[in-house]
C-alpha positions in Angstrom: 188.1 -5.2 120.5 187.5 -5.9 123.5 189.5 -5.5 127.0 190.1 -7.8 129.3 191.3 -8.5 132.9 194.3 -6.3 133.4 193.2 -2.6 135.1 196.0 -1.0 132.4 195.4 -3.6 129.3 193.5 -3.2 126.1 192.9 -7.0 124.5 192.9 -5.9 120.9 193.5 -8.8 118.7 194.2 -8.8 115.4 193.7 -12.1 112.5 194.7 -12.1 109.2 192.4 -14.4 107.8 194.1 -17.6 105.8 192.7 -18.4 102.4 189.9 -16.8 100.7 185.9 -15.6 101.0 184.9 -12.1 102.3 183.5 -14.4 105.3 186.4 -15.3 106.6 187.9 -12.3 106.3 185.2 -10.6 108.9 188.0 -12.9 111.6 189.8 -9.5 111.6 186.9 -7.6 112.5 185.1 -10.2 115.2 189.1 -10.2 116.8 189.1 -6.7 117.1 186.1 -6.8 118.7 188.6 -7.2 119.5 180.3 -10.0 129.0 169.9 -19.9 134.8 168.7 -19.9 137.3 167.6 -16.3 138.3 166.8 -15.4 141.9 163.4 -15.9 143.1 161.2 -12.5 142.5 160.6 -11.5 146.2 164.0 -11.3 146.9 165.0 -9.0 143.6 161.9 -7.0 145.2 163.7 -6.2 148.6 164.6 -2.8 149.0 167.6 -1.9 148.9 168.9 0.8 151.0 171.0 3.5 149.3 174.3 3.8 151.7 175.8 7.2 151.9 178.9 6.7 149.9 180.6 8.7 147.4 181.7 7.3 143.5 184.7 8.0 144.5 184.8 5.5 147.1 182.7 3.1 145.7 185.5 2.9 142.8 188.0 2.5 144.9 186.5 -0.5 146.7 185.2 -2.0 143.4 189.4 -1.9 142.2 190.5 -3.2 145.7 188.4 -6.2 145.7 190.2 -8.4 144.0 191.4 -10.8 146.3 188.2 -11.2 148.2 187.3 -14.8 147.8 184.1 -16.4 146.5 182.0 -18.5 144.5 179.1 -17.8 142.6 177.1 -18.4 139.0 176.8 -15.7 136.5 175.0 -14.3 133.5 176.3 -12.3 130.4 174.2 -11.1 127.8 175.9 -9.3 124.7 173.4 -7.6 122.0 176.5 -6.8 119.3 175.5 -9.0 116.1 179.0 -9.7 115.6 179.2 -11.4 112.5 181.0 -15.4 113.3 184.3 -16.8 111.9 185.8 -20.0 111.5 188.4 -18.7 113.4 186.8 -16.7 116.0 183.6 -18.0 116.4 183.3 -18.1 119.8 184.9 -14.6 120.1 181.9 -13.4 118.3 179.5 -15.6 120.7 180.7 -13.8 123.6 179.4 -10.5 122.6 176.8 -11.6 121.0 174.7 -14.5 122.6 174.2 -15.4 126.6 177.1 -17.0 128.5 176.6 -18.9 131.4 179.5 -19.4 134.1 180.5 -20.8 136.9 182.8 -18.9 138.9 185.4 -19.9 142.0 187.8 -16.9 143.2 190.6 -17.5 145.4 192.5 -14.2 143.7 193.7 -13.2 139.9 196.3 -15.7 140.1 193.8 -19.0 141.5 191.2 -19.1 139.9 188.5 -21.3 138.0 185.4 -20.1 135.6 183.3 -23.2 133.9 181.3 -21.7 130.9 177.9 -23.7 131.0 176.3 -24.9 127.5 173.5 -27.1 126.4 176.3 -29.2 125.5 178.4 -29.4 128.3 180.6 -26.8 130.2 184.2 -26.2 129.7 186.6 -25.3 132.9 189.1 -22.5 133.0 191.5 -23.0 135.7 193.7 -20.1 136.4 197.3 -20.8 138.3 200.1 -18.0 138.6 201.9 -19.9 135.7 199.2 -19.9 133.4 195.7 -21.5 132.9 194.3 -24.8 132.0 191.1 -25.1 130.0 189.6 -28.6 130.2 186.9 -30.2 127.7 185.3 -33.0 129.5 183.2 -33.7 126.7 186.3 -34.0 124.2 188.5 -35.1 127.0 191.1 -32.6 125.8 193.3 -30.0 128.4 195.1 -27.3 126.8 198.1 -25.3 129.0 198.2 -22.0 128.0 201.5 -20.7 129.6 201.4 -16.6 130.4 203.4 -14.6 128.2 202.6 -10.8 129.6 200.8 -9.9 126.1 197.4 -9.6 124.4 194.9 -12.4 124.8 191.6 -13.7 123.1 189.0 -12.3 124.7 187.3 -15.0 127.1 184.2 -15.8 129.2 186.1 -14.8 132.4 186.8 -11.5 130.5 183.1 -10.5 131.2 182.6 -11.5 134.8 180.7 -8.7 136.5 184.0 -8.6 138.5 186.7 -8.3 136.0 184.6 -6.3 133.4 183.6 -3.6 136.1 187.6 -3.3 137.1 188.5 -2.8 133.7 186.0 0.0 132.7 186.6 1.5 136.4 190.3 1.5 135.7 190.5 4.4 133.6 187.3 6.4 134.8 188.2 10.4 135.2 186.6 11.5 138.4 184.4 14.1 136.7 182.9 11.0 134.9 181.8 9.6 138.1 177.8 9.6 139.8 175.8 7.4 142.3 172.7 5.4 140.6 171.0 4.6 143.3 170.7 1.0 145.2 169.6 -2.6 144.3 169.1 -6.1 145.2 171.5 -8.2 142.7 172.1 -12.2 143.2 170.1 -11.4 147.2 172.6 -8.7 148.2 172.6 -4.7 148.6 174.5 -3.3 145.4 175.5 0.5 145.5 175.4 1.8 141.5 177.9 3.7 140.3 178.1 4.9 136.8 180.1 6.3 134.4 179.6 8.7 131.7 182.6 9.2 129.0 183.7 12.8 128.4 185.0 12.0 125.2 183.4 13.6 122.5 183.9 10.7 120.2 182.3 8.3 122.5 179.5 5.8 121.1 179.2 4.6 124.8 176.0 6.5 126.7 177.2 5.0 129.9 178.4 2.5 132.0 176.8 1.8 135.2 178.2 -0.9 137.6 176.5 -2.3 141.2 178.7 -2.5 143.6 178.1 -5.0 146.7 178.2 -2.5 150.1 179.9 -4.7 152.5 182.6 -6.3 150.6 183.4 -4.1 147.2 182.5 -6.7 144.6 181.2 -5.8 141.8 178.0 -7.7 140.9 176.4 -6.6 138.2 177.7 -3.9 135.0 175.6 -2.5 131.8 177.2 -0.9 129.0 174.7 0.9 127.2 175.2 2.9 123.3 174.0 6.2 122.7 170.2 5.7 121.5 170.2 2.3 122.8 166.7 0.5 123.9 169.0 -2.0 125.8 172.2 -2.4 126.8 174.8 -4.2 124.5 176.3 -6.1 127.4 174.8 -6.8 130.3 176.1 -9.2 132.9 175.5 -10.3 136.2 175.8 -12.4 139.2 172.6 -14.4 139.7 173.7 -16.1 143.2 177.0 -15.4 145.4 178.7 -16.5 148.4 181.7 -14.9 149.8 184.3 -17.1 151.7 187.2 -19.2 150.1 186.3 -21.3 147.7 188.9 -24.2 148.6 192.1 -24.8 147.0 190.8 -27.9 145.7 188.3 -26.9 143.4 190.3 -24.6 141.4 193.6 -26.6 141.3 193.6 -29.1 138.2 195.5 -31.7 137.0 194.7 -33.5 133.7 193.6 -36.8 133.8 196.0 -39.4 132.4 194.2 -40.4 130.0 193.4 -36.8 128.7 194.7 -35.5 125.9 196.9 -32.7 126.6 198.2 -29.9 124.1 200.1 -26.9 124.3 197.5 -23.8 123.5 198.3 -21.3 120.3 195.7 -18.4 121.1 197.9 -15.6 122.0 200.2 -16.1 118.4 197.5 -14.2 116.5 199.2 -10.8 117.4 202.5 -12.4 116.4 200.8 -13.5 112.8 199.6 -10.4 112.7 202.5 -8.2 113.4 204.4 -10.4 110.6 201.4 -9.6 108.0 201.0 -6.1 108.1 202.4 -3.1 106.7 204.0 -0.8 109.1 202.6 3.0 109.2 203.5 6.5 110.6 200.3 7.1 112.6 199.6 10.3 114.3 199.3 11.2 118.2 195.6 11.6 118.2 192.9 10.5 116.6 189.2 12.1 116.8 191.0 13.4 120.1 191.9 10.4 121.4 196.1 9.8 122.7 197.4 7.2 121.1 198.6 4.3 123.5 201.2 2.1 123.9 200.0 -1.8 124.9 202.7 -4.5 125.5 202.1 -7.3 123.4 200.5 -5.3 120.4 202.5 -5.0 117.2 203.4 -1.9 116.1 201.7 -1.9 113.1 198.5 -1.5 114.7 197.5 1.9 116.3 196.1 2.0 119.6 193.5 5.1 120.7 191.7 6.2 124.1 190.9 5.2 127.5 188.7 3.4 129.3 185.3 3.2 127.4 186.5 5.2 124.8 189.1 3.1 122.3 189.7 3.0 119.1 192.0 0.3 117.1 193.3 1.4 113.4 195.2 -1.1 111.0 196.6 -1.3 107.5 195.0 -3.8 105.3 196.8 -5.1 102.3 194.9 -4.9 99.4 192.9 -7.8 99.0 192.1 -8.1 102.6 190.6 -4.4 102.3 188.3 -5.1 99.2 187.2 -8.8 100.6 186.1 -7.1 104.2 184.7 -4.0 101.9 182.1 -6.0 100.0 181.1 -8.3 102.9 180.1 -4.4 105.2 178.1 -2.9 101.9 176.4 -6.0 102.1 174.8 -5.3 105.6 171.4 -3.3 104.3 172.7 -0.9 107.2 175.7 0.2 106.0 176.8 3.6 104.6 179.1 4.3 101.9 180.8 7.4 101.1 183.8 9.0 99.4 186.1 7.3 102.9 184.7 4.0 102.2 182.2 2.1 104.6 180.5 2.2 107.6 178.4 0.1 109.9 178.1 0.0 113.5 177.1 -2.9 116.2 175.0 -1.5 119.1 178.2 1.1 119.8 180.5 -0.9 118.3 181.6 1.3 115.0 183.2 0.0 112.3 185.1 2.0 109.6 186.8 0.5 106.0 188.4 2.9 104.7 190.1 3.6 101.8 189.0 0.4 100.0 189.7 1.0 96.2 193.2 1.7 96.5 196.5 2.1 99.2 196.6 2.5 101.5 193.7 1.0 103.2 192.7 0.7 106.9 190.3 -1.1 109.4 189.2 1.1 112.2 186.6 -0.2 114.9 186.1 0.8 118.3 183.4 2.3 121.2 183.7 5.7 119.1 180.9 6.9 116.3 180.8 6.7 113.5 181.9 10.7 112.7 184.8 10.2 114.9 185.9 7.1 112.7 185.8 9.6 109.8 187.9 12.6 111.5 189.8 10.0 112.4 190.7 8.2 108.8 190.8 11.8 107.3 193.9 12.5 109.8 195.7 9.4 108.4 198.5 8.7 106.1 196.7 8.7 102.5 193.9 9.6 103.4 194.0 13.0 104.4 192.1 14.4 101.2 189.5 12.3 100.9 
């Protein structure tokens, strides 16, 4: 799973896999899953002094700073070896590989974010209506229209920016300390970090830098419990605050582009039509369940901000394809509940597999919380 730009949203999406092969059927788990040219050293050296402000206040400025303009070129590194899809492969990219971006801000509503590759770069314009992706190489622009649901996670989606806001959203005060001070992309950054107070969190902590004068967040690592590095680090290398320009974020296709209605946000709808609905409980490993427009009811939704969990029925054959393809990873565990695995503090649970019901469960929890929670579920509780 993974969250994206709204303060209050949870992107969880959900694929039933068409046709056959355990491999594709690892498209359920990769959506529920569901963030170059560095700075020279001297000025990463600068000192960076540590201004007297609270967490408090440095979250509130980090959430407020979303209409302050600017343009800049950013970094995300993921370390979760999500395993890739036909369906989803760049979904499992993201998390998994370094993204390169482009970035110009004009507010959440004018916007533009070009994802850099050896191959090319494709351009993300944002307009109040929608967005427009554009392919130079393929010479193809697909309209995405906004529909107020759940979305494929995105390269925008891990902007130091819009990541930071999302895991700030949520954050309890008592969660809440200074880190210190830093140079990132040649500016002061203020850290803040949080620490979850959940008891089922796989998440050590999340700390975020925090640019003094203006509130943007410029840099955020999400670090597992245990963890030697972080399993998402992103970053602004170089920024400039100012308008952008109305210009360079507006788009129009060319004429002789190939234009095409986008499809990404019907995989809830797919799935929602696939799966088998269930009675699940309030809580989960001590998690509230949540409600998320957009997500079908047949999914169950857990947690808060770095804490969340995502539970769903699997039919059958679904459930023994995905089984077999997790025992296969020479780190997985299997027990009387089924089978485990985790991704940096990604944790994965299949549960239930040799009969019905059976269930996915993945989140940012570990992997004992997985099991209180699929003991607490319909079918399950004796196992």
């Amino acid at each position: 799973m993974w969250p994206g730009g709204d303060p209050d949203g949870f992107r969880t999406v959900v694929r039933m896999a068409q046709g056959s092969g355990a491999a594709r059927r690892w498209a359920l788990v990769t959506g529920l899953v569901a963030v170059l040219v560095a700075l020279p050293v001297v000025i990463g050296a600068w000192p960076a002094p540590d201004a007297d402000r609270s967490a408090a206040e440095l979250r509130a400025a980090a959430l407020s700073s979303t209409d302050v303009d600017f343009s800049g070129y950013a970094e995300s590194a993921g370390g979760l070896a999500l395993p890739a899809t036909d369906q989803l492969g760049s979904v499992a990219d993201l998390f998994s590989s370094r993204t390169r971006m482009r970035v110009w801000w004009r507010g959440p509503a004018d916007n533009r974010v070009d994802v850099l590759t050896p191959a090319g770069e494709t351009d993300v314009h944002q307009d109040t209506d929608g967005r427009w992706t554009w392919d130079f190489e393929a010479d193809r622009a697909v309209r995405d229209v906004s529909a107020g649901g759940l979305a494929l996670p995105a390269a925008g989606d891990l902007l130091p920016t819009t990541l930071a806001r999302r895991l700030l959203s949520e954050a309890r005060p008592a969660e809440l300390s200074r880190a210190g001070a830093d140079r990132v992309a040649g500016r002061d950054a203020l850290a803040l970090r949080v620490v979850p107070a959940d008891a089922a969190a796989s998440v050590a902590r999340v700390d975020v830098w925090v640019d003094a004068g203006s509130g943007l967040p410029l840099q955020v690592q999400v670090w597992g419990k245990g963890a030697g590095r972080p399993a998402v680090d992103t970053r602004f290398l170089d920024v400039a605050l100012g308008d952008p320009g109305a210009a360079v974020t507006a788009f129009a296709p060319p004429a002789d582009a190939r234009v095409r209605a986008g499809s990404g946000d019907d995989v809830l709808d797919e799935a929602g039509r696939r799966l088998s609905s269930v009675s699940f409980p309030g809580t989960l490993a001590g998690l509230p369940r949540r409600t998320v427009a957009g997500a079908p009811p047949a999914v169950g939704l857990y947690g808060r901000g770095v804490t969340l969990l995502a539970v769903v029925p699997l039919p059958y054959g679904v459930a023994v394809d995905l089984s077999r393809a997790a025992a296969a990873d020479p780190d997985a565990v299997r027990d009387q509940l089924g089978v485990r695995l985790t991704a940096g503090p990604l944790g994965i649970l299949l549960a239930g597999d040799s009969g019905v019901p059976a269930y996915l469960l993945t989140g940012t929890v570990t992997t004992d919380a997985l099991a209180q929670a699929a003991r607490a579920l319909p079918g399950l509780a004796a196992a």
